[in-house]
C-alpha positions in Angstrom: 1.7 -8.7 18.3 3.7 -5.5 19.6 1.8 -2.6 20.5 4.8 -0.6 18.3 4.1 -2.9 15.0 0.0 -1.5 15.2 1.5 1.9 15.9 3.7 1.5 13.0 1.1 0.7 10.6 -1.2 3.9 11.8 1.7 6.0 11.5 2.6 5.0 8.1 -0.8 5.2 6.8 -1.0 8.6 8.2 1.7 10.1 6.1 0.8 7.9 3.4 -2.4 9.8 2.5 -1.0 13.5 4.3 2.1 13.4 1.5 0.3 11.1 -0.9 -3.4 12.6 -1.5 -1.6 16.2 0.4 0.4 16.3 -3.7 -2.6 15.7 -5.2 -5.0 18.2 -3.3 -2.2 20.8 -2.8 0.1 20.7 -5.5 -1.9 18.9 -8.3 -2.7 21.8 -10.8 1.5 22.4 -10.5 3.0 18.8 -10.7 0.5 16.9 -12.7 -0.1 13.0 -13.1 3.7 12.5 -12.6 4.6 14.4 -9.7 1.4 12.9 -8.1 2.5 9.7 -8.9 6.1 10.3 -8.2 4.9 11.8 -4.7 3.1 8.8 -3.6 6.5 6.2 -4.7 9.0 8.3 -2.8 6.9 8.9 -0.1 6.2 5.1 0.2 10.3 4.1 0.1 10.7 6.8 2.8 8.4 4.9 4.9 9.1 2.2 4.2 12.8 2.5 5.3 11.7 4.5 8.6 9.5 1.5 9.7 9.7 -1.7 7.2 11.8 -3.4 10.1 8.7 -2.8 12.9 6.0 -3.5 11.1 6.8 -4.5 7.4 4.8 -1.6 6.3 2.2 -2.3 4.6 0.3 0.6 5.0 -2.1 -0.8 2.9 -5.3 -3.5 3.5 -4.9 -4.7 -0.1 -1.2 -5.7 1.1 -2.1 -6.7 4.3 -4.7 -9.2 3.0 -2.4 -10.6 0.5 0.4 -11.1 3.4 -2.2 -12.8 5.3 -2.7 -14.9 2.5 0.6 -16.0 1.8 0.5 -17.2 5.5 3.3 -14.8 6.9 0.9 -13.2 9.4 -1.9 -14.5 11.5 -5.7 -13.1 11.3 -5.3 -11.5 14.6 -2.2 -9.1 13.1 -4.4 -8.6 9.8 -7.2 -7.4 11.6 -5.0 -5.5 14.2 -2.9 -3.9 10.8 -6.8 -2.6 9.3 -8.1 -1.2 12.2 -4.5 1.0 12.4 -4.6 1.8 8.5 -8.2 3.2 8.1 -7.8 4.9 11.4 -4.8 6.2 10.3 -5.7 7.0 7.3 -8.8 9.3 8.7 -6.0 11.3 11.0 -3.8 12.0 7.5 -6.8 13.0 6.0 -7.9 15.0 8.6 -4.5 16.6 8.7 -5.0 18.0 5.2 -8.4 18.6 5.6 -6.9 21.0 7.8 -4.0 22.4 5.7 -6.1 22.6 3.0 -8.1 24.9 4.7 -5.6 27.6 4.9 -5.1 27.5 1.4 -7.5 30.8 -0.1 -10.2 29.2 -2.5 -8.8 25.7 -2.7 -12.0 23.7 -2.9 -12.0 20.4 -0.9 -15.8 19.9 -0.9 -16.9 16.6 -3.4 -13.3 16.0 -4.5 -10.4 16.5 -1.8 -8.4 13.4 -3.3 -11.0 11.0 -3.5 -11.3 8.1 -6.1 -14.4 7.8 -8.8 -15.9 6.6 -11.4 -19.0 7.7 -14.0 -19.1 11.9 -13.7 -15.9 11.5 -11.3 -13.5 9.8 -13.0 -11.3 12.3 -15.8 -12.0 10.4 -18.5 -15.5 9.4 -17.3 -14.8 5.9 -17.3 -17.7 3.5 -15.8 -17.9 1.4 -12.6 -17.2 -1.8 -14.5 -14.0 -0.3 -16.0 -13.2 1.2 -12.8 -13.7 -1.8 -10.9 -11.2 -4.0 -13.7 -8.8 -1.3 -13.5 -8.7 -1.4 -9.8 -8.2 -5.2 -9.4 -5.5 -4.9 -11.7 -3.1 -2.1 -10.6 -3.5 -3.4 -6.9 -2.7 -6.8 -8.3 0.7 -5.5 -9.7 1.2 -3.5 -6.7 0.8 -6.2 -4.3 2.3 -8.7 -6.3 5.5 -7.0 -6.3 5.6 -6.4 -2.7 5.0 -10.6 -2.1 7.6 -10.7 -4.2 10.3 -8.6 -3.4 9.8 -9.6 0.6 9.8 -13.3 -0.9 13.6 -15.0 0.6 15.2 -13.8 -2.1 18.5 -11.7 -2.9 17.7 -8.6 -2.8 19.2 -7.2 0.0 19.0 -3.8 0.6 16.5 -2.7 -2.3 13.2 -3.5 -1.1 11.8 -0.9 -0.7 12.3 0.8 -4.2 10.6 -1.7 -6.5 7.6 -1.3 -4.2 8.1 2.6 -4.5 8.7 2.5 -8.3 5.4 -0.1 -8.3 3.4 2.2 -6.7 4.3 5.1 -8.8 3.7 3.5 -12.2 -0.2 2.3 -10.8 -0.7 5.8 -9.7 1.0 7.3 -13.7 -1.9 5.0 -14.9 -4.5 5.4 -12.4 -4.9 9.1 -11.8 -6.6 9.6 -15.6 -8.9 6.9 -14.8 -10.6 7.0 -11.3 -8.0 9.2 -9.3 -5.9 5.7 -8.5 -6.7 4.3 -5.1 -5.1 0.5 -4.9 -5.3 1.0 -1.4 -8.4 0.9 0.3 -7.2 3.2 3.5 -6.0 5.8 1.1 -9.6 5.7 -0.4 -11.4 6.1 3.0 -9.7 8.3 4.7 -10.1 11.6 1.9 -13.7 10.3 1.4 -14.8 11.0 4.7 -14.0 14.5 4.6 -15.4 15.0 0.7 -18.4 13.8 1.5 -21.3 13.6 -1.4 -21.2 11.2 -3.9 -17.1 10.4 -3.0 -19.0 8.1 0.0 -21.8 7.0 -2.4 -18.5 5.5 -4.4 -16.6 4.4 -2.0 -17.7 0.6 -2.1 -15.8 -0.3 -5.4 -12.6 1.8 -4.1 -12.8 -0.6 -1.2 -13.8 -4.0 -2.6 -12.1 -3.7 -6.1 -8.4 -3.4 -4.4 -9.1 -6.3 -2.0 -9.6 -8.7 -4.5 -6.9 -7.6 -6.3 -4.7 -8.4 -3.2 -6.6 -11.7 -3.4 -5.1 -12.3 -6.5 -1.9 -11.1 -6.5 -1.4 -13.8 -3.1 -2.9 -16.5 -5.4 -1.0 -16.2 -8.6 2.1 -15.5 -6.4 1.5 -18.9 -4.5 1.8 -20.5 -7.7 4.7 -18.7 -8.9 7.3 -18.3 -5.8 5.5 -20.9 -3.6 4.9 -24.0 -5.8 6.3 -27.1 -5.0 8.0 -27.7 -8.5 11.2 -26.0 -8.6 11.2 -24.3 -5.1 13.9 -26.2 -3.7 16.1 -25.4 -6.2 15.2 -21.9 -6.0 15.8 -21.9 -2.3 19.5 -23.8 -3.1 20.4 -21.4 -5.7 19.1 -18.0 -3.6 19.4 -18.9 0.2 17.5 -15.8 2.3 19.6 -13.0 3.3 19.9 -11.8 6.9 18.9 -8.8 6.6 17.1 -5.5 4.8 15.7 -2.9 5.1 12.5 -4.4 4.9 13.9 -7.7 6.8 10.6 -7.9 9.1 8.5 -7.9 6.0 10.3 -11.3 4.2 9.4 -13.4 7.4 13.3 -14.8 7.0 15.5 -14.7 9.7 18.1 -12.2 10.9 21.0 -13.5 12.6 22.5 -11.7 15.7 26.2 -10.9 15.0 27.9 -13.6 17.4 24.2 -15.2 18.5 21.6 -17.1 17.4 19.6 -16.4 14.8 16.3 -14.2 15.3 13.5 -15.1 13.5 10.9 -11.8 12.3 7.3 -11.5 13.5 6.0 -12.4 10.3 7.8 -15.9 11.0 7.1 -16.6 14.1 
């Protein structure tokens, strides 16, 4: 594991939550649920591009544990990737803890971007329902990133359906418990919110873990299942390359050399 691919992962994290949670805490009252939501995507592509070839950018422990999963990465890198996201995730949040600050009456005590559920969640909606509609919106989420960094043809576009994934979770999300699917992003704004945003911070942690669970499992049977995976493999061979090449754990040939394999391959 490169020192660079941890850094990667911190850094991404960072600016997750600091653009992410910063549209939400800043700009919320002005953009509403689909700016918000809209912020987060585009702000995840633009990562995404800047460092999906270091790290694969996961910026996420939800994804991280379903790559891990799926057997592209080792324990070691999976626990090396968490450490960087919730630590990275504190800095971004302590960034616009910061920011937010200078803003005249901008209250960032109790709410500040954290998730909830019961008297915190907009439409009130209980921990059990929170809980169901966590596992559920990570599921999608993470099932689309296994799949779109699958060997398949999609040169080029990787990043967007993950973007455009993460966008729709958050359009649906917000109204109920503030839309974590991301454990990190959860941590990191309820740290400085203190109150009852820590008291709640369990289900914003476990719920999106096992939906990452699930995604890898129903993706295994799906994309990795013995019937009918040759032929997928004969009729789509893995490109070279992507913006998000790393990520697929394919290989990506040197122009004139041999190939390269990524270090989600090795």
């Amino acid at each position: 594991m490169e020192t660079r691919t941890v850094v990667a992962e911190f850094i991404g994290t960072a600016m997750l939550v600091l653009f992410g949670v910063g549209s939400l805490v800043l700009a919320g009252d002005y953009i509403n649920a689909l700016g918000i939501s809209l912020a987060f995507g585009f702000t995840l592509i633009a990562i995404a591009f800047a460092l999906g070839r270091i790290s694969g950018c996961h910026i996420n422990p939800a994804v991280t544990l379903g790559v891990l999963l799926a057997r592209r990465i080792d324990i070691r890198t999976a626990v090396q990737y968490w450490v960087a996201q919730f630590v990275g995730a504190i800095v971004g949040a302590a960034i616009l803890f910061l920011l937010a600050n200078q803003v005249p009456r901008l209250q960032t005590a109790g709410a500040f971007g954290s998730n909830g559920y019961g008297g915190r969640s907009p439409v009130g909606m209980g921990a059990g329902g929170a809980f169901l509609a966590e596992v559920l919106l990570t599921f999608l989420l993470v099932f689309v990133f296994l799949t779109v960094t699958h060997a398949v043809p999609m040169v080029g576009a990787e990043p967007v359906p993950v973007g455009l994934a993460l966008a729709a979770v958050n359009l649906i999300g917000i109204p109920l418990t503030w839309a974590s699917v991301n454990p990190a992003r959860s941590f990191g704004p309820a740290i400085f919110a203190g109150g009852d945003a820590l008291g709640q911070l369990w289900l914003f942690i476990v719920a999106p873990l096992v939906g990452g669970v699930l995604a890898a499992a129903v993706h295994r049977f799906t994309h990795l299942h013995p019937a009918g995976q040759a032929d997928r493999e004969e009729a789509h061979p893995p490109p070279a390359t992507g913006p998000w090449g790393r990520m697929r754990g394919g290989h990506r040939p040197e122009a004139g050399g041999p190939e390269t394999k990524g270090p989600e391959a090795a």
